[in-house]
N, C-alpha and C positions, 0 to 999 in steps of 0.2 A: 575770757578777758573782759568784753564787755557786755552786760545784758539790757535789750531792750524793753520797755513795757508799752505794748501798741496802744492798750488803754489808757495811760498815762494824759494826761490834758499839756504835761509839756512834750515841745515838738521835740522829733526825734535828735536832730541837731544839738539841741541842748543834755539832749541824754547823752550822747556819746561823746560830748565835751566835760560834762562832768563825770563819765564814768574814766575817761583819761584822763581827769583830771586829777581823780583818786587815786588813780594808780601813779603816777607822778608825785604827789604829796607822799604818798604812803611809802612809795621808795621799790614799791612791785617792779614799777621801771627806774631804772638808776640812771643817773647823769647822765648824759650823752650814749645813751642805751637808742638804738632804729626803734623807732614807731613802725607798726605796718605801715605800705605804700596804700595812698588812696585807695585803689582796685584790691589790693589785697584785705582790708577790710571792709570794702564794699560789699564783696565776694561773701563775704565771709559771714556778714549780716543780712547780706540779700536785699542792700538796698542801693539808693541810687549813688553815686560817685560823689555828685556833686554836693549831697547834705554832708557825706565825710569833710570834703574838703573844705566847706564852709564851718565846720567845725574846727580840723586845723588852723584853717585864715584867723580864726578868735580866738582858740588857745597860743597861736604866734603872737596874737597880740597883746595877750596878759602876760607872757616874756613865757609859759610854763616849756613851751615847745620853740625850736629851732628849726629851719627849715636851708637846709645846701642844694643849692640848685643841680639837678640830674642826681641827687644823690636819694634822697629821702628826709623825712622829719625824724628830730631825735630831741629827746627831753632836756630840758635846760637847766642849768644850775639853780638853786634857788635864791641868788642874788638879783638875777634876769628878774623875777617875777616884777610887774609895774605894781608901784607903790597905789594905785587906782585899784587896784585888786584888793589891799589889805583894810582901805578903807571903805571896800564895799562891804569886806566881810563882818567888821567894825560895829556897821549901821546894821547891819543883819544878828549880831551876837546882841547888840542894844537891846534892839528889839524881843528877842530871844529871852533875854534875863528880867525884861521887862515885866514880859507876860510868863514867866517862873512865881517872879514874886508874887505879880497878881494872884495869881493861882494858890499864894502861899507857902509857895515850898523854900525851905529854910537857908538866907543866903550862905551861913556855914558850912551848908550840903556842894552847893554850888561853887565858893570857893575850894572845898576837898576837892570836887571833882576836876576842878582847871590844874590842881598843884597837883594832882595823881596823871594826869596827862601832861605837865609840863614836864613830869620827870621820867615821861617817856612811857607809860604803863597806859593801860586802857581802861576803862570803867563800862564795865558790861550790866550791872544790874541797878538799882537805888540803893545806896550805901549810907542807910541811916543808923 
């Protein structure tokens, strides 16, 4: 499910909010699909309770996850997601195409690749 990198300079916390956070986007987990309980992914990565949960508390609050009291967390729709999310992602893709161009590479490549993922497909290698 999820993999951690101990050497990683980001803290664990943010690893296993972004690694559920890919599986939520990507649809591994479906809409109102149970999340493990805290302890059961605790368990299960061998680490403390509390970095889970404080991973949960932040994905509840970007809308990606749901949380029913005595029941468990379960993935949310993707209308939930807060609009603060898209415009982080925004400043981040900015950034990203920015330093593409720098770098040179041809923004025709770059459009191809957004319109081959809009239409649902992947882009696995440089498609020149």
């Amino acid at each position: 499910m999820i993999q951690l990198n101990y050497r990683d300079a980001k803290p664990i916390y943010e690893q296993i909010k972004d690694g559920l956070r890919k599986l939520v986007v990507t649809g591994a987990v479906k809409t109102d699909e149970k999340l493990p309980s805290v302890r059961e992914l605790a368990t299960s990565l061998s680490i403390n309770p509390n970095t889970i949960q404080k991973a949960y508390r932040e994905l509840e609050q970007e809308g990606y996850i749901y949380t029913i009291a005595g029941k468990g967390s379960y993935a949310a729709k993707r209308d939930d997601v807060t609009s603060g999310r898209n415009e982080e992602l925004m400043k981040e893709f900015d950034e990203i195409v920015k330093e593409l161009l720098y770098l040179c590479e041809d923004k025709d490549i770059l459009i191809k690749r957004i319109e081959e993922l809009a239409k649902g497909g992947t882009v696995d290698d440089r498609s020149k």
